[in-house]
Phi, psi and omega in degrees: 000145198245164197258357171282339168333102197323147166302331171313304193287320177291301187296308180295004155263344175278333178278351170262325163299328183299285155316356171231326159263342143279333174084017184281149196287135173305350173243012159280304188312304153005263148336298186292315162288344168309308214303331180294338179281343133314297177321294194303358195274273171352294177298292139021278160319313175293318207264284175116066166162178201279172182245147190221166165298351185283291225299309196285349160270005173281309180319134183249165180301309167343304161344294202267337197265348202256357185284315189275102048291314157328285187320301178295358200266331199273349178143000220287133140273160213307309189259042149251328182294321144334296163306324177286331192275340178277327175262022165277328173284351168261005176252359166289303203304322161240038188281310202289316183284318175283327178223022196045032179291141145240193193191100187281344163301308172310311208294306184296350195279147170277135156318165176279156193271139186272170188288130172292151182317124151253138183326156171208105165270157171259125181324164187286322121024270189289357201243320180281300170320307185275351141339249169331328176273347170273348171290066153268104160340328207259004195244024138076209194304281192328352178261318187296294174338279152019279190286345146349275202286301187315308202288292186333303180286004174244317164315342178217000167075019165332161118285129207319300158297344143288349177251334184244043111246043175259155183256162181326304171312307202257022140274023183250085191244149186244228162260026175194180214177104185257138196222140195274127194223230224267152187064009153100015183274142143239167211233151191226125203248155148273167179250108188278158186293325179294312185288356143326300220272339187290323148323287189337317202253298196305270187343279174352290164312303171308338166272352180254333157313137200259351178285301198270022163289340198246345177313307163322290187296327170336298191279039190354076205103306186308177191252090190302167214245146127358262193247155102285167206270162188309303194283038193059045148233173219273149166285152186256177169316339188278297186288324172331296192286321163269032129283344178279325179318300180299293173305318191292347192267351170268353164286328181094016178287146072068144151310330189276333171302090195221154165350313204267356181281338175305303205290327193288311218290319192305320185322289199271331188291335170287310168341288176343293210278002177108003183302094180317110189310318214287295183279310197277018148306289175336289195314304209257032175051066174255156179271322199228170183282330156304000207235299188302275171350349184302292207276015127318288192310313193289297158307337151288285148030237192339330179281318171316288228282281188326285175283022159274337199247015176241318176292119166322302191291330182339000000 
């Protein structure tokens, strides 16, 4: 296929490579050829003449920067401007494969940097609520586990992986609790007395069970995990998550309710309370402060919200 070829002509093999050799779902394919069709507009104007498969190998990066600046003068944020760049690197991608054209301006151009993730905790309500809904009687020691694991990650502001490598031994807990977290630092936490005690009764539980009682010696020798799964083996990052899955969906809670949001909450609910940005670094093991600084924001946020819906004037 030659790369001088009208555009016209270039886009209908490219919207038949998409559906038979990427297999892409019709309203992504859509989405792709609208954004080229822009493209192709755009350039049209910029360039001042028709477009062929030559004009996008001509092209400099100024080019692609002066189309996503359009794009950002019309309103576009920061992940749809993403998305046009992504679907431009896919009618590149197959400009290369049909006609071995490249193009090295694309390649240096950077994606838009998106705006950072601000945290999203569940109100102290709700953080009680899903607490308090894990507590089922009928599911024996998984339930003391259940509540275990909730308290631990909102009561110390874990990371998930970090509360399921702690072993069976340093849940036999005192008023502090050294915990290994990300690059292999550790961190030295308090034991609040309710996550004391909520450990306290899953262990229990778990020794008055005469199966998961056996769980232990299973591991013959090895340094058995804290919590594990009904059929004894440790639990993973996985069951973690559906169980927050579960409980946020008999609440009626938010997609956003998963382990780590526990961590979020623990974060912000102290921030509230007056919490020094210095010490609560410490608490949730961060390298730099800037990571810590999220839930300032997150914590105005809420304060913003609270007095729009309290104040007469809000």
């Amino acid at each position: 296929m030659s790369s001088a070829r009208p555009f016209a002509i270039l886009r209908a093999d490219y919207a038949r490579w998409l559906d038979t050799e990427r297999r892409m779902s019709p309203r992504t394919a859509r989405n792709y050829l609208h954004t080229l069709d822009l493209f192709s507009d755009f350039l049209s104007g910029h360039l001042g003449e028709a477009i062929t498969g030559t004009t996008f190998g001509a092209l400099e990066t100024r080019d692609f920067r002066a189309f996503l600046a359009l794009r950002k003068g019309e309103g576009l944020t920061a992940q749809t401007l993403r998305l046009d760049l992504s679907a431009i690197k896919s009618f590149y991608r197959f400009l290369r494969k049909e006609t071995g054209m490249t193009n090295p301006a694309l390649a240096a151009l950077r994606s838009p940097k998106l705006p950072p993730r601000l945290p999203k905790p569940l109100t102290r309500p709700d953080m009680d609520a899903m607490i308090g809904s894990a507590a089922d009687p009928e599911k024996g020691w998984e339930n003391a586990r259940d509540v275990a694991m909730l308290t631990l990650l909102y009561g110390m502001g874990l990371r998930v992986s970090e509360a399921l490598d702690l072993t069976w031994a340093e849940g036999d807990m005192g008023n502090s609790l050294t915990v290994t977290g990300k690059g292999s630092k550790s961190r030295m936490l308090p034991v609040l007395p309710q996550v004391k005690q909520a450990i306290a009764t899953y262990r229990k539980a778990v020794l008055a069970d005469q199966t998961a009682r056996h769980f232990i010696a299973r591991w013959d020798g090895q340094v058995p995990p804290l919590f594990w799964s009904k059929t004894g083996r440790a639990m993973t990052p996985r069951m973690a998550q559906e169980l927050t899955a579960t409980l946020r969906r008999g609440l009626g809670l938010p997609a956003t309710v998963t382990p780590h949001a526990l961590r979020h909450s623990f974060a912000t609910h102290l921030l509230g309370e007056g919490a020094d940005l210095r010490a609560l670094q410490e608490l949730l093991g961060h390298s730099s402060l800037a990571a810590t600084q999220r839930y300032t924001q997150v914590d105005t946020d809420t304060l913003l919200k609270t007095y729009r819906s309290a104040h007469r004037r809000g």
